[in-house]
N, C-alpha and C positions, 0 to 999 in steps of 0.2 A: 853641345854646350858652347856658350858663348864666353868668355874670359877678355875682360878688359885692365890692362894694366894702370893704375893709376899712383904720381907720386904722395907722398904722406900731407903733404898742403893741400891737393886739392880732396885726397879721402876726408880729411878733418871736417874742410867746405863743406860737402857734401854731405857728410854727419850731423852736420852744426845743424840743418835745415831742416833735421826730423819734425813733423811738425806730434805724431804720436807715436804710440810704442808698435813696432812692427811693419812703418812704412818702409817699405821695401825700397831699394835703391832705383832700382824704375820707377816708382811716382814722385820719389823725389825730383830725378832730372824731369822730368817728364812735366811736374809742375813749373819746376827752374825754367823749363826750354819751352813753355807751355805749348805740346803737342796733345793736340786732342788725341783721345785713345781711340776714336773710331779714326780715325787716320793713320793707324799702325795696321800693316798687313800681318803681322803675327801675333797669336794671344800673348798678355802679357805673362811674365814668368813673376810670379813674387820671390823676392830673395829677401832677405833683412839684411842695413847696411851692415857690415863684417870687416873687418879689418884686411888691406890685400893679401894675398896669401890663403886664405881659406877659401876654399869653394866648393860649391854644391852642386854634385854632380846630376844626372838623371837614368833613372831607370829608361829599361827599355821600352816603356810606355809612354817615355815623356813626359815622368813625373817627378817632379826635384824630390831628392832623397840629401837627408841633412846628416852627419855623424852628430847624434845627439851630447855628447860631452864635447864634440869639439865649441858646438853651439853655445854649451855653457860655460866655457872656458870662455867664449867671444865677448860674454854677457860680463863674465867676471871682470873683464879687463877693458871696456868698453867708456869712453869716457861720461857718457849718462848716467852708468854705474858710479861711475868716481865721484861724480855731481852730488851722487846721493848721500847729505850729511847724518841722515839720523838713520835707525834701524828700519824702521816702517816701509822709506824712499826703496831704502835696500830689499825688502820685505816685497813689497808692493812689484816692485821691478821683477824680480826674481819668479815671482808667481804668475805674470805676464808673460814672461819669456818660456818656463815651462808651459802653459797653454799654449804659445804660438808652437812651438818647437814640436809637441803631442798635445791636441784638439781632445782627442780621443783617451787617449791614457788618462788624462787631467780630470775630465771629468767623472771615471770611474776610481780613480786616486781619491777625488775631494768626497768620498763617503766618509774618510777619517772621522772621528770623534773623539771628543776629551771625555773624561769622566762624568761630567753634568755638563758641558756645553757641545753646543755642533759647530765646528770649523766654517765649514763651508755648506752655501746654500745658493739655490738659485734668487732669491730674493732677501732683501732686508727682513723682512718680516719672520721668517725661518729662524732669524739667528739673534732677533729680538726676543723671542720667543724661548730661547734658551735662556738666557740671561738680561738681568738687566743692566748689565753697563759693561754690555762688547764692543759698542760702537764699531757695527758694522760699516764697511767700506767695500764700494763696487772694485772689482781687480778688472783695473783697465785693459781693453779688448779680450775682456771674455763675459759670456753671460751669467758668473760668478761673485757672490759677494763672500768677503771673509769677517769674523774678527778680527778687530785690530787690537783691544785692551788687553792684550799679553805682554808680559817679561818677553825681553830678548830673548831670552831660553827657550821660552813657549815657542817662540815665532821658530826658533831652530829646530825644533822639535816637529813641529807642524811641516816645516820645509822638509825634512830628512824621512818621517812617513810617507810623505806624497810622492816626494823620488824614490825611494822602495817601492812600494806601490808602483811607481813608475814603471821600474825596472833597471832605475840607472844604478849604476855600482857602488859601493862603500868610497873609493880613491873620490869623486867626485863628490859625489853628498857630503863627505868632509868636508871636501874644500868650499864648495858654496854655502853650507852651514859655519863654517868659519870667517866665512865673508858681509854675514848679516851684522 
């Protein structure tokens, strides 16, 4: 594992340039310093940028393993997060960063259902289909659309099933349902 120490101005920099949710700290420089990627002799590693301090180690297969509440604590406190003024921003993010963090968990997670509507669906269409006025929205980087026409409550609710589901613990699911 490679560990690069950087001071809190130039981590900011280098935050500030995300250009979406999930771009890893190598495509960032990597665009910044514009090195093509077939000109790198190593595959690249995706990291998501993180605050210094955190870091993500590798199995012995060479494959990055994240502590998933560290992950979401990174999310909570991240200044993108802070950016985000209304619930939805909050909402939206949050749902993002659970799919990057588990692919896998997420998409067997968003079976959830409300009473008469379906949360999550692979298409608009699924979740027009339960209601008419969800006003579905794609959840950036991932092949997922959600309801958006919920109460905060709802959205909390919706959040805190799908990290069950997950697997993540009650200390956290508070806290990121408290953060929406």
């Amino acid at each position: 594992m490679k560990t690069i120490e950087v001071d809190e101005e130039l981590y900011r920099y280098i935050a500030s340039q995300t250009q979406h949710i999930g771009e890893s700290a190598s495509d960032i420089l990597r665009r910044l310093l514009m090195v093509p990627e077939e000109q790198l002799q190593q595959p690249e590693v995706v990291m998501p940028v993180r605050p210094k301090g955190i870091v993500v180690s590798r199995d012995a297969g060479n494959e990055p393993t994240m502590d998933r509440v560290k992950e979401m604590r990174t999310v909570l406190i991240s200044d993108e997060f802070a950016a985000q003024e209304k619930a939805i921003g909050r909402f939206m993010l949050i749902l993002s960063s659970l799919y990057r963090i588990d692919a896998d968990g997420f998409a067997e997670a968003a079976a959830i259902k409300g009473r008469t509507r379906v949360y999550f669906a692979h298409d608009e269409e699924t979740l027009l289909a339960s209601g008419k006025t969800t006003k579905p929205k794609a959840i950036p980087i991932t092949p997922f659309w959600v309801i958006t026409n919920t109460n905060t409550d709802r959205k909390r609710q919706m959040i805190d099933q799908l990290m069950t589901k997950m697997g993540f613990g009650s200390d956290i699911i508070d806290k990121v349902c408290g953060e929406i």
